[in-house]
Residue frames as qw, qx, qy, qz and C-alpha x, y, z in Angstrom:
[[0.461, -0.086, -0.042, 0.882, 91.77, -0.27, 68.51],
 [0.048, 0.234, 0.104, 0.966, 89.50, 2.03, 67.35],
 [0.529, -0.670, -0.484, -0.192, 86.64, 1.13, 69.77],
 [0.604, -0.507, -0.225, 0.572, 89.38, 2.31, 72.55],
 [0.221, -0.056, -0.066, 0.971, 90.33, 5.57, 70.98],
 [0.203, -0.483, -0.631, -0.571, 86.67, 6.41, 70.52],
 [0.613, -0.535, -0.534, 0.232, 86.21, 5.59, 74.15],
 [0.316, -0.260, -0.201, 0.890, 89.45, 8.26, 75.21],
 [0.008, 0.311, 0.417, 0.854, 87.91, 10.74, 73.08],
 [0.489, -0.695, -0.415, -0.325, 84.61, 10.36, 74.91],
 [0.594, -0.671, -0.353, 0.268, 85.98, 10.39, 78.29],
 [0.369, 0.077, -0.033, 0.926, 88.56, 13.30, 77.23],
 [0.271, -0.552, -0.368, -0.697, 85.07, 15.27, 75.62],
 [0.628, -0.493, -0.601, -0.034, 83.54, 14.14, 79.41],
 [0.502, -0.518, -0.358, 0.592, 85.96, 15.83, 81.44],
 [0.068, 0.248, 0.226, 0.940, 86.23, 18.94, 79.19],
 [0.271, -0.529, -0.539, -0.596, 82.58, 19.51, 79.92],
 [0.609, -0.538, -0.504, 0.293, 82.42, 18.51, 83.15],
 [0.446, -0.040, -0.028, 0.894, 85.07, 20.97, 83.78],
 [0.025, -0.194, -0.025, -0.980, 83.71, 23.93, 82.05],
 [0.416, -0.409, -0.811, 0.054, 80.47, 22.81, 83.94],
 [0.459, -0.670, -0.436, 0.386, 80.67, 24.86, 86.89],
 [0.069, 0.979, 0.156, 0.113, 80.91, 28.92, 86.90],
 [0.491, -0.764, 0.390, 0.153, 83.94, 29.06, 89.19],
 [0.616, -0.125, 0.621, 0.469, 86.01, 26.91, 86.82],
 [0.523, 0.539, 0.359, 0.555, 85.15, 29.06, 83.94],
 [0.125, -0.979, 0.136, -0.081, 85.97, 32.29, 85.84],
 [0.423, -0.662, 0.478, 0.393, 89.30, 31.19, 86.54],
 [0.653, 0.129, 0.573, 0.478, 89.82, 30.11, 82.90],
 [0.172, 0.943, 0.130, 0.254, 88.75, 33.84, 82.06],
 [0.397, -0.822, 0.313, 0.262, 91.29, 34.82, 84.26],
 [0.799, -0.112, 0.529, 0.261, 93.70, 32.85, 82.78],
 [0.593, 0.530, 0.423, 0.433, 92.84, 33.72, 79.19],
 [0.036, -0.999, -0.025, 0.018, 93.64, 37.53, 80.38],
 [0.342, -0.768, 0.533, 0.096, 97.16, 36.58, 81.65],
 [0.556, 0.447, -0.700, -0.020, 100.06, 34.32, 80.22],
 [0.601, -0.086, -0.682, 0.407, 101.03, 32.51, 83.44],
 [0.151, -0.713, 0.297, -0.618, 99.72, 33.14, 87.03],
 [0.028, -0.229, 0.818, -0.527, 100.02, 32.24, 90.53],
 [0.219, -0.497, -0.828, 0.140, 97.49, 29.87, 92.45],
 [0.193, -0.594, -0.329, 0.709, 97.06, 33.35, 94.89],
 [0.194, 0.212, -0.273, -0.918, 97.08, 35.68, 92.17],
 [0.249, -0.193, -0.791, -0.525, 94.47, 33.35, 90.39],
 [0.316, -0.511, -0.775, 0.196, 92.50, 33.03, 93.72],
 [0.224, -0.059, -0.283, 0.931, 92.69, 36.55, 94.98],
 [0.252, -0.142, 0.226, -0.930, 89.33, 37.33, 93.76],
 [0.589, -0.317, -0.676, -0.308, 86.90, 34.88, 94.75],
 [0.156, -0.608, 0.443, -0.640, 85.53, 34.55, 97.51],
 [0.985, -0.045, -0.151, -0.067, 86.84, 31.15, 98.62],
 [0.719, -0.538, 0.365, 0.247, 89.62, 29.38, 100.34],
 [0.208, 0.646, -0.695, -0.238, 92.74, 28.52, 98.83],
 [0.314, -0.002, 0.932, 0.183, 92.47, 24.51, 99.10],
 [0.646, 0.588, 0.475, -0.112, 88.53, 25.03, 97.34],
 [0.339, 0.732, -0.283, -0.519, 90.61, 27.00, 94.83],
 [0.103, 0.603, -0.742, -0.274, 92.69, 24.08, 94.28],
 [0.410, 0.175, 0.895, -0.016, 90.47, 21.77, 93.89],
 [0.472, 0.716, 0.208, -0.470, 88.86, 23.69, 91.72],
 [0.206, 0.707, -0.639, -0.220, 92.50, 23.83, 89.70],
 [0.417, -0.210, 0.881, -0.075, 92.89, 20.27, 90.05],
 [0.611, 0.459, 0.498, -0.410, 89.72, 19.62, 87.90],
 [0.444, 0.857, 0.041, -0.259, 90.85, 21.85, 85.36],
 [0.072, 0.652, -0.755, -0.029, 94.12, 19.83, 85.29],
 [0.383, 0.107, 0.911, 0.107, 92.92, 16.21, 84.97],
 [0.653, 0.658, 0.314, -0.204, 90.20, 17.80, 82.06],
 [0.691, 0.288, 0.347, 0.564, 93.57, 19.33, 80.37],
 [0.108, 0.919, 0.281, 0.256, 92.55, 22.29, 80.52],
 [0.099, -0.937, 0.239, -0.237, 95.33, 23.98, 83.08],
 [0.826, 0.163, -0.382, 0.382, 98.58, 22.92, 82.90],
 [0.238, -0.960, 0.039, -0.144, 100.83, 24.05, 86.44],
 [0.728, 0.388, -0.392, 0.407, 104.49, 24.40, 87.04],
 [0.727, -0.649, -0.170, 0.147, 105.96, 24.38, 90.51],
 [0.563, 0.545, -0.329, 0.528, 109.14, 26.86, 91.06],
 [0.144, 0.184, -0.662, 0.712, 110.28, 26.74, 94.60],
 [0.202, 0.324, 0.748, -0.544, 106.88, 27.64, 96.69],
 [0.359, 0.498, 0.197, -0.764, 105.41, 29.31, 94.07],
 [0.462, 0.490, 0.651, 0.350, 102.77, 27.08, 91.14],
 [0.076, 0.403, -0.182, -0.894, 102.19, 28.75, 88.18],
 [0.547, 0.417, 0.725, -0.028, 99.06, 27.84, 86.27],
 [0.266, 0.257, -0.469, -0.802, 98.70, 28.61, 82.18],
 [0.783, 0.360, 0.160, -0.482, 95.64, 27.84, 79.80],
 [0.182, -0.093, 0.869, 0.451, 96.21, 24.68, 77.74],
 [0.544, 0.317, 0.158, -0.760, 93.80, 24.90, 75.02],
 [0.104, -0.335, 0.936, -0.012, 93.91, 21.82, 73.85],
 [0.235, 0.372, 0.896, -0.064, 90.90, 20.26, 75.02],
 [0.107, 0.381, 0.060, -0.916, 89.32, 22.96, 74.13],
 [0.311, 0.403, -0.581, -0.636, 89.62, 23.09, 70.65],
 [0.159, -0.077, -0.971, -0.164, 88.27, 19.43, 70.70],
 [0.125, 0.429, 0.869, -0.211, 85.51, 20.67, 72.19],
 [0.152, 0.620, -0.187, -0.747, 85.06, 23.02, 70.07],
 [0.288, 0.226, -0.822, -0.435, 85.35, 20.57, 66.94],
 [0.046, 0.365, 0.865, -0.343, 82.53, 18.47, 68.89],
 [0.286, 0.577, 0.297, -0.705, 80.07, 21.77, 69.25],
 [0.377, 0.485, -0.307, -0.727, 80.67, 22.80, 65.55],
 [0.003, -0.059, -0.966, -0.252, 79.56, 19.19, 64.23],
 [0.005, -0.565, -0.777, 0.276, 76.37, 19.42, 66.09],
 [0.122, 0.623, -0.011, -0.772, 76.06, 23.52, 64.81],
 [0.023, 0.298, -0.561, -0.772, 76.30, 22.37, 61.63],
 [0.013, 0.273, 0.955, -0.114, 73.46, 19.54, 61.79],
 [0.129, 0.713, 0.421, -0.546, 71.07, 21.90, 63.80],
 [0.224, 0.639, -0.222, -0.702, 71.64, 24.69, 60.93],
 [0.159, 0.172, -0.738, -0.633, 71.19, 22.81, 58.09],
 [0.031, 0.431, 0.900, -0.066, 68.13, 21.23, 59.94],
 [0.045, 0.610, 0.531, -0.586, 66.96, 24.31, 60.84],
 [0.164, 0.264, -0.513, -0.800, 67.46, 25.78, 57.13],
 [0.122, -0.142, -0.930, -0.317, 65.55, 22.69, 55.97],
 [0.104, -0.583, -0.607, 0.531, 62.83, 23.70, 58.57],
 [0.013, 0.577, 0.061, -0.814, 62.62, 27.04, 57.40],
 [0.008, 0.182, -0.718, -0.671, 62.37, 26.29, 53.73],
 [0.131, -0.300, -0.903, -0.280, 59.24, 24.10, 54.27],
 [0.019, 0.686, 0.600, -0.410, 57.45, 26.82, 56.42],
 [0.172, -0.366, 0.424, 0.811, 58.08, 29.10, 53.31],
 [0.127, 0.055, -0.865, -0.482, 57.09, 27.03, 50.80],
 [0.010, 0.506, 0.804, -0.312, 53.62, 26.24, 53.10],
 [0.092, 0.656, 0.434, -0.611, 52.91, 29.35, 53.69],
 [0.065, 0.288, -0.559, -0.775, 53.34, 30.59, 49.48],
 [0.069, -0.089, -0.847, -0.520, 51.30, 28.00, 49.04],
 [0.163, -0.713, -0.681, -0.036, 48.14, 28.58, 51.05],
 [0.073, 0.520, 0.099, -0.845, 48.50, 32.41, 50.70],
 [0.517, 0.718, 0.457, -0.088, 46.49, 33.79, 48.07],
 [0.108, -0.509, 0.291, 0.803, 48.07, 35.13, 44.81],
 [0.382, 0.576, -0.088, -0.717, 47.17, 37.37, 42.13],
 [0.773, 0.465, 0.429, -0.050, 45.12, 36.00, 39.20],
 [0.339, -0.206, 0.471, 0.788, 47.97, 36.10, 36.22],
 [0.049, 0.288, 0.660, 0.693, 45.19, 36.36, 33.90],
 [0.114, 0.240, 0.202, -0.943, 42.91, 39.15, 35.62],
 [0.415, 0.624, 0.637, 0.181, 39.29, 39.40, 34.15],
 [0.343, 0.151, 0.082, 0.924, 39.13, 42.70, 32.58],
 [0.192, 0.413, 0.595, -0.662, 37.49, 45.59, 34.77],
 [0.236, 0.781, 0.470, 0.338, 33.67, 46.80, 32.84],
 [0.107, 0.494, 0.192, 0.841, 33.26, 50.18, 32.01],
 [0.151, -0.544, -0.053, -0.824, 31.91, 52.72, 34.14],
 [0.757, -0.435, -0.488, -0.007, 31.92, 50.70, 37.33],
 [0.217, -0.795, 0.351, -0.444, 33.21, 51.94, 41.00],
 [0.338, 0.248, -0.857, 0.300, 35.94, 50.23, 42.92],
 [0.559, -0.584, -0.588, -0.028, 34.62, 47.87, 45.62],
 [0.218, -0.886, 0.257, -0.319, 34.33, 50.49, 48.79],
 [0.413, 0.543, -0.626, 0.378, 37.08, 50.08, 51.16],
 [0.311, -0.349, 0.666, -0.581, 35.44, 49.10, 54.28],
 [0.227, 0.151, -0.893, -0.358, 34.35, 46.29, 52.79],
 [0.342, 0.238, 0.652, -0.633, 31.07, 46.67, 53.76],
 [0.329, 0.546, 0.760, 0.128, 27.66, 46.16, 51.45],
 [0.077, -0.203, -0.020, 0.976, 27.03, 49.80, 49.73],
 [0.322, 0.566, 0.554, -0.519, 23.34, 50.78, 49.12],
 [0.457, 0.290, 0.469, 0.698, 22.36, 51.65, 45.98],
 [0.016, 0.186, 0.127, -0.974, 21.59, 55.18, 44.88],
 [0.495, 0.585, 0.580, -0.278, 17.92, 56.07, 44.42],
 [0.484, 0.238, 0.497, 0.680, 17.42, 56.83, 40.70],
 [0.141, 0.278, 0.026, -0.950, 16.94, 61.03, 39.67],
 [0.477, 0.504, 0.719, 0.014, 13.68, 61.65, 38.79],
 [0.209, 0.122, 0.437, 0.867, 13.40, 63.64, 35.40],
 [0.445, 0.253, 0.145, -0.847, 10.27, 65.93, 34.57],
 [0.573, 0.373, 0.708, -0.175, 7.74, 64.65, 33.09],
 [0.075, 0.429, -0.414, -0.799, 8.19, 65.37, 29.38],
 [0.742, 0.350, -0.085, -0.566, 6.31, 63.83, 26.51],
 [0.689, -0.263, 0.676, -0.009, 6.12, 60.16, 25.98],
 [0.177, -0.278, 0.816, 0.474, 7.12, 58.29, 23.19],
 [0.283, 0.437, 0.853, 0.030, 3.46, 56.82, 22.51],
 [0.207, 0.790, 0.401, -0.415, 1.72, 60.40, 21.88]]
């Protein structure tokens, strides 16, 4: 029993898709979602296509579930059944949830990588010496300075 409702389910999901598949069958289901209830003609009016490709077009979208029509003298009316929809819709948000929690998981470990092979700051610092000059900023080698010479005054030995 429940291999067979598994099955409808798939082939329900199958035509839903199928359905919204094609551009033209989701333009008229925009229409649709604008209006409560129109005519084939009104529904067809802009496209630019026959009236039988319309209705085959409507036909689809009635055996997926999607458009339900009601015959009053000459004139169908077609409304949105949203129905399948929603089931596909409960489908998508299974698979959304998956992906996003993969892709969280994903995101965490390129985080966590990259923290670790970045360099960070020594907690315990040496402390700087005295009377020294920051390294220069263009991190280049810096010459030393020649040393002042003094007069010549009286040496220590005499």
């Amino acid at each position: 029993m429940l291999n067979h409702m598994v099955k409808y389910e798939d082939d329900a999901l199958d035509r839903t898709f199928a359905a919204l598949a094609d551009p033209t069958r989701r333009a008229l289901l925009a229409r649709l979602a604008q209006h409560d209830e129109l005519s084939v003609s009104a529904l067809a009016q802009p496209f630019a296509m026959s009236l039988p490709a319309v209705m085959k077009h409507l036909d689809v979208l009635a055996q997926a579930g999607l458009v339900t029509r009601a015959k009053t003298g000459r004139t169908v009316a077609c409304r949105l059944a949203a129905g399948p929809m929603e089931d596909a819709m409960q489908w998508l948000a299974h698979y959304q949830r998956f992906w996003s929690e993969t892709l969280d998981r994903l995101a965490a470990f390129v985080e966590e990588d990259a923290w670790l092979s970045s360099p960070h700051p020594d907690p315990n610092p040496a402390p700087a010496l005295p009377n020294t000059l920051p390294a220069s900023p263009s991190g280049g080698a810096s010459t030393p300075r020649p040393r002042r010479s003094t007069p010549r005054g009286r040496s220590r030995r005499n």
